[in-house]
N, C-alpha and C positions, 0 to 999 in steps of 0.2 A: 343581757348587756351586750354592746356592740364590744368587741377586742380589736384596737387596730395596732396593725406589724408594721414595722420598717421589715426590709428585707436585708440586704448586704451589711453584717456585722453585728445582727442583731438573732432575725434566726436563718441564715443564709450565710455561709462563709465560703472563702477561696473562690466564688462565683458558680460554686456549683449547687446542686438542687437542693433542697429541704428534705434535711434527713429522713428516714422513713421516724428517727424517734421522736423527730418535729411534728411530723404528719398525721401521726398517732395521738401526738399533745391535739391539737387544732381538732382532729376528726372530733376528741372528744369534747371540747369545747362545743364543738356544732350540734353534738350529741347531747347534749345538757342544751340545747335551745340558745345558746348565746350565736350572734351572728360575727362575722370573722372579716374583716377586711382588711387589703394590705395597701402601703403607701410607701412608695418608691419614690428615691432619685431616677431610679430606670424607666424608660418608657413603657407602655402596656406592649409592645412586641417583643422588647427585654425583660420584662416580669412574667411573662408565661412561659419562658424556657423553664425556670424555675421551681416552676408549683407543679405538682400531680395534676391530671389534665381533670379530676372530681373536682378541684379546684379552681377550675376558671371560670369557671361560673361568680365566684364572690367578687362583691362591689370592688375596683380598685383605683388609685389615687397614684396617675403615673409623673415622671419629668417633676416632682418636686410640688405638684400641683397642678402644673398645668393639663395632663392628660387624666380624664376621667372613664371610664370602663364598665360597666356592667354586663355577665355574659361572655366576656371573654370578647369583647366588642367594645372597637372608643365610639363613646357617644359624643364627648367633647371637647374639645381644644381651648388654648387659650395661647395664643401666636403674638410675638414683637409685631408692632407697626410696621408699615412698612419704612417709614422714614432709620426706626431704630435699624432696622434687618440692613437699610444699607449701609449702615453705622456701620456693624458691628463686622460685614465684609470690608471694610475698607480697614477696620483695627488690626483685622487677620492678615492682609496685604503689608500695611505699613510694619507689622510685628512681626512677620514672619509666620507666625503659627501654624501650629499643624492643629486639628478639631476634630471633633464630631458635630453636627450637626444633624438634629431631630426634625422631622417634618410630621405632620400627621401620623404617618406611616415608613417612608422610607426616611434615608440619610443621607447625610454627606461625610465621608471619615477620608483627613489626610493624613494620621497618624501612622509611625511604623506597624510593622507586623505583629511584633513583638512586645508593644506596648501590654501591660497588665490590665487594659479595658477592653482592650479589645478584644478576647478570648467571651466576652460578656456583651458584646454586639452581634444583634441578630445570628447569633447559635445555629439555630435554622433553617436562615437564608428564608425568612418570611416575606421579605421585604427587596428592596435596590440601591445598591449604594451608588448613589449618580452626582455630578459636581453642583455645588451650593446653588447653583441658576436655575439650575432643575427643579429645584424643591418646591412645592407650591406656597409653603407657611414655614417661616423659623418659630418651632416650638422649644426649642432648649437647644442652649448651645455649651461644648464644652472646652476649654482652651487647653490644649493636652501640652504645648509647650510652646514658648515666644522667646523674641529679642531681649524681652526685657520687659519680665514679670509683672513688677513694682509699678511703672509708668504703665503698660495696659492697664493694670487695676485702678490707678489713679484716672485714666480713660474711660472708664466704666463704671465709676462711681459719678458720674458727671451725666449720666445716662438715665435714662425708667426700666432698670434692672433691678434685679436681686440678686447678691451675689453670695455664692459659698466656697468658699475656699480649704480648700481637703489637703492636708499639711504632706498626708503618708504618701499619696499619691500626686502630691505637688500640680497640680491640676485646679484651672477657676473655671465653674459650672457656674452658669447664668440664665435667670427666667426671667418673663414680663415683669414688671414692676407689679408689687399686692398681689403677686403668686407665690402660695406656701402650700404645706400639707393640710394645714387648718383649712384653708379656702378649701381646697379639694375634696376634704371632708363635708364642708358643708353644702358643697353642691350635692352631694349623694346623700343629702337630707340630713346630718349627722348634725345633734342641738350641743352644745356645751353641757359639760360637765354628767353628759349622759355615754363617756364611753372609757376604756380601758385602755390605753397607750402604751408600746413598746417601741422603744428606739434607742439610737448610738450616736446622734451626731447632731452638729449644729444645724442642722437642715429639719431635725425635728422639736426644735422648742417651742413653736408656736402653736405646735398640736400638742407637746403636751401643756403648754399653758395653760390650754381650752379641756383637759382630758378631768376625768375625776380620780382617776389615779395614773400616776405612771411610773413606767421601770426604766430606769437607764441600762444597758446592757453593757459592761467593760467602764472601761475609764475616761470620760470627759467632763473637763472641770466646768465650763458652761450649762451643760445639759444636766450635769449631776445638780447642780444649785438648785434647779428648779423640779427635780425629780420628788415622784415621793417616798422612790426608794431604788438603790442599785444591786445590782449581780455580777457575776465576773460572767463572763462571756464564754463559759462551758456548756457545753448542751444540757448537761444531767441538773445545772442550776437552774437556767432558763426554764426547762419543762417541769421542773418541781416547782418555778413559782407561779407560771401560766395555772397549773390545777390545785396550786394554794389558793390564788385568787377567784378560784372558778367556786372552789366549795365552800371559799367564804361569805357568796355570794348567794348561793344554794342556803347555805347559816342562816342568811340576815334574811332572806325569803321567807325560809321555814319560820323565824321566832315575827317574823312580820304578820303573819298568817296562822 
């Protein structure tokens, strides 16, 4: 069975790595033959600070969809028009805003120092952080703070966006229009109702729509409706239901056979 991860708040917290007693969960996972894939709001040069480096090799689903991965290598993109990309520099102008801005590979970030995402941008310095004209493709952008919230949304909803709006972090993250995690999924070949979902947030309901089970991780009342079951967002519950689900599945094999 495929298992796919959100990471931040699901089993990745405060922005730091995957515990080792996560990694332990997953190793054994892979060790029973199940395959592991994870799918981020992060881009793929912000998802592999995270993982143990055994782990970059597994398929991954970056930017909310739009970046795809395998190898520890983006294979593909999925970039705003250009007409959108000039849009949405001129929303930043007229709003004021401070961003991040995803390219293929590098960014654009006018956010303070201080900000809570930023400690979670390029960790590594894999990359260049150079002004938005630089970039060759707007892959995911993110609005860290504006003039005036309410009206850019209202802005942007008039647009071939997708928009998610993260209340904790008061921040609106935006992809191409028809880019989700589901899509992401299925460009790495993944069929409906043939994999195992974990997630935390409104960025992941349309993967688990498509999922054949899935776990909400903590408390969201959107995601929880559609879940087929929740957890509170403790490691030691998370990893008991990761290998609850692992040897239930090992069950239905064995009395299948």
């Amino acid at each position: 069975m495929k298992f796919v991860f959100d990471l931040d708040g699901t089993i990745c917290f405060s922005g730091k790595p995957l515990s080792e007693f996560i990694v332990q969960a997953l190793d054994a996972l892979i060790e029973k033959g199940h395959e592991v894939i994870f799918a981020s709001a992060r881009p793929i040069r912000d998802l592999l600070p995270v993982l143990p480096a055994h782990m970059h090799h597994c398929p991954m689903v970056g930017g909310n969809g739009a970046f795809i991965a395998k190898d520890g290598e983006v294979i593909s993109t999925i970039h705003f028009d250009s007409q959108t990309s000039d849009r949405i520099l001129k929303l930043i102008e007229e709003f004021k805003a401070t961003y991040l801005i995803d390219s293929h590979w590098d960014y654009a970030y006018s956010g303070s120092h201080d900000h809570p995402i930023r400690k979670n941008v390029d960790p590594e310095q894999r990359a260049k952080n150079v002004s938005p004209s630089e970039l060759d493709e707007l892959v995911k952008v993110v609005f860290l703070s504006s003039l005036n919230g309410e009206q850019l949304i209202e802005q942007l909803h008039r647009m071939p966006v997708v928009i998610y709006k993260h209340g904790q972090e008061d921040i609106i993250d935006i992809s191409p229009k028809g880019v989700n995690k589901w899509t992401g999924l299925q460009r790495l070949g993944v069929e409906p109702q043939q994999f195992i979902a974990f997630g935390n947030d409104a960025n992941d309901i349309e993967m688990f729509r498509q999922s054949a089970h899935s776990v909400c991780v903590g408390e969201h009342i959107a995601l929880g409706e559609i879940a087929t079951e929740q957890v509170s967002n403790g490691e030691e519950q998370i990893v008991r239901k990761i290998m609850e689900l692992a040897e239930g599945l090992r069950s239905s094999f064995s009395a299948d056979h």
